[in-house]
N, C-alpha and C positions, 0 to 999 in steps of 0.2 A: 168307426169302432173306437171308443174311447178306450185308453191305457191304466192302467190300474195303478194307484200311488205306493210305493211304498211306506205303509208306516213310522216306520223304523225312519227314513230319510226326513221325514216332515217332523216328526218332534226331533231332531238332529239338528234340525234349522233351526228350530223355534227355540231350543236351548244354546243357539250359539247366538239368535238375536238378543235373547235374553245376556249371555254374560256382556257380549261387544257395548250393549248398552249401560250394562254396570259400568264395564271398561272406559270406557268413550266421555262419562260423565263430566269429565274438565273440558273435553271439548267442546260440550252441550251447555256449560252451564259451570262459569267460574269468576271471577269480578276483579280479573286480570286480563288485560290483550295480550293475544299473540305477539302482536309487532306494534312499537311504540316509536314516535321520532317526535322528540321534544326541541324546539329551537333552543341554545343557548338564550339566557336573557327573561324568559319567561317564568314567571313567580309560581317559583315551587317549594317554595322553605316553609317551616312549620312541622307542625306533627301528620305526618303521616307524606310527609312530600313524595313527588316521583321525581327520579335524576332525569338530568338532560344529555340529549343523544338519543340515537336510533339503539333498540336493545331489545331484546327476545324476555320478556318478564317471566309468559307462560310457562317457559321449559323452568325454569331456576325457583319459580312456584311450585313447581308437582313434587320438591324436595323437603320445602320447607317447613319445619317444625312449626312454625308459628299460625302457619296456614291450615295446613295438615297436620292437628294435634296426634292423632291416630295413626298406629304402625299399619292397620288394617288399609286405610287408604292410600298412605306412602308405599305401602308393597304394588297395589292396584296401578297408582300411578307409574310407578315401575317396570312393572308389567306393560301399562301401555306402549310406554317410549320402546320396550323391547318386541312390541307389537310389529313395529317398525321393520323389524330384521325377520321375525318369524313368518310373519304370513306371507311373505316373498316364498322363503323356506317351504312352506304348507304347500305353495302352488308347484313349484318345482317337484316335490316330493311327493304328490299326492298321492303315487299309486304306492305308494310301500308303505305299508301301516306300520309297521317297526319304527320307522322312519319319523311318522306321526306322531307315534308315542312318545319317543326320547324326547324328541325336538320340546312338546310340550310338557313332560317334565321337565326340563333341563329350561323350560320358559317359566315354569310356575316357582321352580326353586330359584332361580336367579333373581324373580322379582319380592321376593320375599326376604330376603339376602340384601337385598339392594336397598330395602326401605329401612335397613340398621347403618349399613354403611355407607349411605348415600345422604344421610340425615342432615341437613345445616338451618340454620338459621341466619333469617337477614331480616331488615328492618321490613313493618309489615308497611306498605306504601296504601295511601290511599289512592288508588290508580280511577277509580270511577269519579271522584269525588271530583280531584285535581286538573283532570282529562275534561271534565263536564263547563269548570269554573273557567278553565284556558279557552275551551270554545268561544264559551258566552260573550271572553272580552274580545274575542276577532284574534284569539292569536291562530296561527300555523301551525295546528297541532293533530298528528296523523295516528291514530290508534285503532288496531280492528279484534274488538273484542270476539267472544263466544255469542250465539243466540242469545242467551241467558247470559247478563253480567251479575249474577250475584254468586255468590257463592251458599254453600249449605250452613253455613254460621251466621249472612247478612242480615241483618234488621232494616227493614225498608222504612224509616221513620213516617208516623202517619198514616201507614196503612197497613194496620194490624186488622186482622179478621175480617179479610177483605176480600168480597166472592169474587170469583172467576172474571178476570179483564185482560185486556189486551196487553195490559202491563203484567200482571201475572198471571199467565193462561189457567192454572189451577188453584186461583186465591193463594192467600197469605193463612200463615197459621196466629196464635194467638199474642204473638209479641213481633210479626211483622215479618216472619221467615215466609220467602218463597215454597211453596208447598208443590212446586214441580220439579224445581230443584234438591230436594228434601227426598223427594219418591225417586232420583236420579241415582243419589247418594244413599239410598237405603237401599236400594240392588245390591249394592257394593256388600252392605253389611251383611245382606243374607244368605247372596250365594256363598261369599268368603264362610262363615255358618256354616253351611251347608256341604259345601264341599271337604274343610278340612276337618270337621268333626267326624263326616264319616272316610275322609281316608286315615286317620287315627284307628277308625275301627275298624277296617279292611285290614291296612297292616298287620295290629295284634290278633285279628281275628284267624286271618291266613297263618301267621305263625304257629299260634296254638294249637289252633284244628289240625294243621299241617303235621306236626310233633305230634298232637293224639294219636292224629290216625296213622302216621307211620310208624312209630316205637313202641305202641301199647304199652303194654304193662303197667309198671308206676307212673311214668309222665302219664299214659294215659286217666289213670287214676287220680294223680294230682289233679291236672287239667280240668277233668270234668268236677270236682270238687268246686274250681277254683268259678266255673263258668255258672255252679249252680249259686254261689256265695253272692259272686256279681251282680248275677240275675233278682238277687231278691233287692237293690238298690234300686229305687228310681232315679234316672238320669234326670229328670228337670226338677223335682224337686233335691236331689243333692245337689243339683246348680243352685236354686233357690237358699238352702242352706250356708253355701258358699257366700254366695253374695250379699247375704246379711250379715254373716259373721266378717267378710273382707273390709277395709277399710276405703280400698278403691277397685271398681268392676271393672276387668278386664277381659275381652272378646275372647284373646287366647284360653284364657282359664277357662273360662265359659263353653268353648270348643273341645277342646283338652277333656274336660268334667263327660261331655255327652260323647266321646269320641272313646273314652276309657268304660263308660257304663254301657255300649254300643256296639261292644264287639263279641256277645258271645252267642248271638244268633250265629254271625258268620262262622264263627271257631265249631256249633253245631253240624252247618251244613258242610262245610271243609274236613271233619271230621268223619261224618256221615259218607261222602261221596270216597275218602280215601278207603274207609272199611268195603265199601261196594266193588271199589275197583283192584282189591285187594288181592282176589285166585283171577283174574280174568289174565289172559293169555300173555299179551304183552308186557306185564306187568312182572308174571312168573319168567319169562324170557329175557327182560334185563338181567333180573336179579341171577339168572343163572349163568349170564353171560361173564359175572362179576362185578357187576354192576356196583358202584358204593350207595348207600341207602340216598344219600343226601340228593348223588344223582339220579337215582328212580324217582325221588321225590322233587326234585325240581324239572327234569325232561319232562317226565313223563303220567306222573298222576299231576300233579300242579295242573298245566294247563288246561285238564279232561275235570278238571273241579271249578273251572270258574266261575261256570257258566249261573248255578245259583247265585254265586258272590254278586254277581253285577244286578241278579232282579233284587235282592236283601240290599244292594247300596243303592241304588234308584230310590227306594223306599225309607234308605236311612238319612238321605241329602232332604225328603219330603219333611219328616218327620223333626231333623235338625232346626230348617227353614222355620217349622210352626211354634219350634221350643224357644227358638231368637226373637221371633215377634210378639211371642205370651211373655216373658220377662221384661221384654219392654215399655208391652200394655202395662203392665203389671208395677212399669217405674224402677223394674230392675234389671236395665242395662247399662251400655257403657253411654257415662253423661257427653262421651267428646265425639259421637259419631252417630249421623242421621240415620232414623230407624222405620222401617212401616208401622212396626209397634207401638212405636211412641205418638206418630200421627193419630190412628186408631182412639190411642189414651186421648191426647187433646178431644181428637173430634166427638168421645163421650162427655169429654167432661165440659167443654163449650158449648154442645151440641152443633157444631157448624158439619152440614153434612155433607161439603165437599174433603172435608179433612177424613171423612170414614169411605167413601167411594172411592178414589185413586189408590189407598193402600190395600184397599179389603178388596179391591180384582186385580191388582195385581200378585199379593196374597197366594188368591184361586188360581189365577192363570198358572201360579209358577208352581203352584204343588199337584195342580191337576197334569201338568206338563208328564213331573217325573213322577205320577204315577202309573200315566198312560206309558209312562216309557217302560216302567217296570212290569207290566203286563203284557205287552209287546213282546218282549223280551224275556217273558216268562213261557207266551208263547211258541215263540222260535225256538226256545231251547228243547220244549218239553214234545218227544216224538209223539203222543199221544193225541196232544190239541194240533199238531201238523198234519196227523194224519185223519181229525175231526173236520178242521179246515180244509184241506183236500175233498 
């Protein structure tokens, strides 16, 4: 007698393999070792020299300005290194979801926090180059890079527009950039997208909705005023807008833009579900106990409203995802950070058609993911298709 899967657990995986892979990116594929041991003596001067000694390059990389022009990466990188302490945490704590939550906000804000003040700059070293030259002449030179030694900036001279080889398992793009390393680094661009554009709109969305539906009257009149106003802007084209009138495109803005025109589905349904639960028992029962409004509304209607929030944010992380990759195709993202979008663009305009295959399914994968996730989850909530399924 076979077992029945949970849905809900199998795209749960498939979007944790998804970020670990974003996350993991410098460990898959970066054009620094982990661990280096140069003998004293051996010819490293010049532009771009590596020092002599045994020295950890990797870790003092994931910081560097020069390296990592992008706040978006250096947060990610951040994130990893605190990957370190958390997922210990995660296994310990598994069973308390409370537990799960903070832990992983208090992960996402730390790493985000971390890539402002953690920022330095150091000489950029040519570690592949230097490493490669030290071999050749028989010296003693011990370096254990990533699978991938290049990084998502590297030009591999001479082999530009170069199909699929053992040296680059997904070809080169059109000025010599690793195209597997490139789709590594563009995860990074799109979940970050994805994710903090729609918790921008979760936030204001919850708030507003939150205030409509419990104080009515004029906030509630403002409010929907204010959600009908919103609603008439398009979020990628006022990004679009943006980005031609900016002087330099930034991811955050970009976020910010779709995260602020993004919230007033949520502020709808958060509004909605607070007017429904409004004469219903418990609700009359706080309030008579003495309850103060703010805490009827945080105990007690808050958490019996979420459940819409989370199928409308499945769907606004899908929706985000495909608006980062159309600006890109499109030639207007950020220049300092690898994109699917941008591949896409290449692979039309050179026609090389492994530059349009690796971003355009991974693309699909990752928005068919959380769409199925949001219908999942559209189901579980809703008694009606539980009790269809039944």
């Amino acid at each position: 007698m076979t077992r029945s899967r949970d849905p809900l657990v199998s795209l749960g995986r498939a979007i944790v393999v998804l970020v670990a892979l974003a996350l993991a990116a410098p460990l898959l594929a970066l054009d620094v070792p982990f661990y280096a041991s140069i003998p004293t003596g051996v010819a490293t001067t010049g532009v771009g020299a590596v020092p002599e000694g045994v020295s950890l390059p990797w870790f003092e990389a994931l910081v560097d300005v020069r390296r990592f022009a992008s706040a978006v990466d250096r947060s990610a990188n951040v994130a990893l290194l605190l990957s370190i302490v958390f997922v210990p945490l995660l296994v310990r704590f598994r069973r308390s979801p409370r537990a799960i939550v903070f832990g992983a906000c208090a992960w996402l804000l730390a790493g985000v926090a971390g890539a402002f003040v953690c920022e330095c700059s150091r000489p950029s070293h040519d570690w592949v180059g230097k490493v490669a030259a030290a071999r050749a002449a028989g010296q003693d030179v011990r370096a254990v890079f990533p699978p991938l030694a290049f990084a998502p900036t590297t030009i591999d001279a001479g082999h530009g527009r170069e199909p699929p080889s053992a040296r680059h398992p997904l070809g080169t793009d059109s000025i010599g950039r690793d195209v597997l390393v490139r789709v590594l680094y563009g995860a990074r661009t799109s979940i970050a997208t994805g994710l903090l554009a729609t918790s921008i709109a979760v936030v204001v969305g919850v708030l507003l909705g939150a205030i409509a539906g419990a104080r009515r009257g004029l906030a509630d009149a403002v409010i929907l005023r204010l959600i009908e106003v919103t609603a008439c802007f398009p979020g990628f084209l006022l990004v679009m807008t943006w980005v031609a009138l900016a002087e330099r495109t930034s991811l955050y803005a970009v976020m910010t833009i779709l995260g602020l025109t993004g919230w007033p589905t949520i502020a709808r349904l958060v509004r909605a579900e607070f007017l429904r639960q409004a004469d219903l028992e418990y609700r009359v029962a706080a309030t008579a106990l003495g309850a103060p409004w703010w805490r009827v509304v945080v105990v007690h209607l808050l958490p019996n409203a979420c459940s819409p929030v989370l199928v409308a944010a499945a769907f606004s992380v899908s929706g985000a995802i495909l608006a980062e990759s159309g600006l890109a195709f499109l030639n207007l993202g950020d220049p300092t950070l690898a994109s699917w979008g941008e591949l896409l663009r290449q692979g039309r305009e050179t026609g090389m058609l492994h530059l349009i295959l690796a971003p355009g399914f991974l693309i699909f994968v990752t928005v068919t993911v959380m769409n199925r996730l949001a219908s999942v989850l559209r189901d579980r909530f809703d008694p009606r298709r539980c009790e269809d399924v039944r």
